[in-house]
C-alpha positions, 0 to 999 in steps of 0.5 A: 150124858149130863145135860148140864154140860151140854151147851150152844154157843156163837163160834170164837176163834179160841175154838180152833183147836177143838174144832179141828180135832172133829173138823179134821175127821173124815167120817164126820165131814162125810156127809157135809158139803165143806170138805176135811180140814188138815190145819190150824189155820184152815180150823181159824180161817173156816170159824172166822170166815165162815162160822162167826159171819154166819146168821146163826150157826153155834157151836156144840159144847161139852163143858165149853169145848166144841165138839160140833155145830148147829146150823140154821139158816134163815130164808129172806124175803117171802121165804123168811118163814123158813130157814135150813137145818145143818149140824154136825157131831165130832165122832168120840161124841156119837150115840150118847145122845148129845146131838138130840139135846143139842137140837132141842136146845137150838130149836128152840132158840131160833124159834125165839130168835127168828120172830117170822120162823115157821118151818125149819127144813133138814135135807138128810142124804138117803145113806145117812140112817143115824142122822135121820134118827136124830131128827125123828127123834127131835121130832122132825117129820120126814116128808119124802125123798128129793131125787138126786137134789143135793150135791156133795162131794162131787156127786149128785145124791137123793135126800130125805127132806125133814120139817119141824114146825114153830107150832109142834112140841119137841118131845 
């Protein structure tokens, strides 16, 4: 894939339809703690509400179409040295590597951004192997497994905690 036509961008409600088109895809929500949508309107409601207030949650574009997301979201107060790392990549995307790129763009976005950022957190769920891999391959350290930590659709599962540090290379 041509890195050039990879982008990250704030959310905007001309997105809606692209957003849709992988928001609506139950294999790619799989794995996240909102649930499939099934309208337009819930696509305009999720970017408006949601995406757009968020303190840093953009969109993955391919040649200015959104095609998924990354999140980061800061701690506050003693915690702001640390802030949590969510994204997700519409299906027709999968294994071309546009999700490593897109992390290595954002990663080093916030580092820049958020001057007190030290550790950005991933929590991964121990089925979802290909998510893990993108992050050991962005560079990620997996650190262990949380005993039934994470709650997602109405279930309690264990997960893998990842770290990268503002101090560490991205390959």
């Amino acid at each position: 894939m041509d890195s050039s036509r990879i982008s990250l961008r704030p959310f905007k409600l001309s997105d809606a339809d692209d957003f849709l088109k992988w928001a609506s895809d139950d294999r790619v929500t799989r794995y996240l703690r909102w649930n499939t949508l099934i309208s337009k309107e819930e696509a305009l409601t999720y970017i408006e509400k949601v995406a757009i207030p968020h303190p840093w949650r953009w969109t993955i574009c391919l040649d200015d179409h959104s095609i998924g997301y990354v999140s980061v979201k800061p701690e506050s107060g003693d915690d702001k040295c640390r802030a949590h790392l969510s994204y997700a990549m519409g299906a027709d995307y999968w294994g071309q590597g546009i999700v490593t790129m897109a992390l290595k763009m954002a990663i080093s976005l916030v580092f820049n951004e958020f001057h007190d950022l030290v550790r950005l957190e991933a929590l991964v769920e121990v089925e979802n192997s290909a998510s893990q891999r993108v992050l050991e391959k962005v560079g990620f350290q997996k650190e262990g497994m949380l005993r039934k930590y994470g709650y997602c659709k109405g279930q309690i599962r264990d997960m893998f905690i990842y770290s990268f540090l503002s101090t560490e290379k991205i390959p």
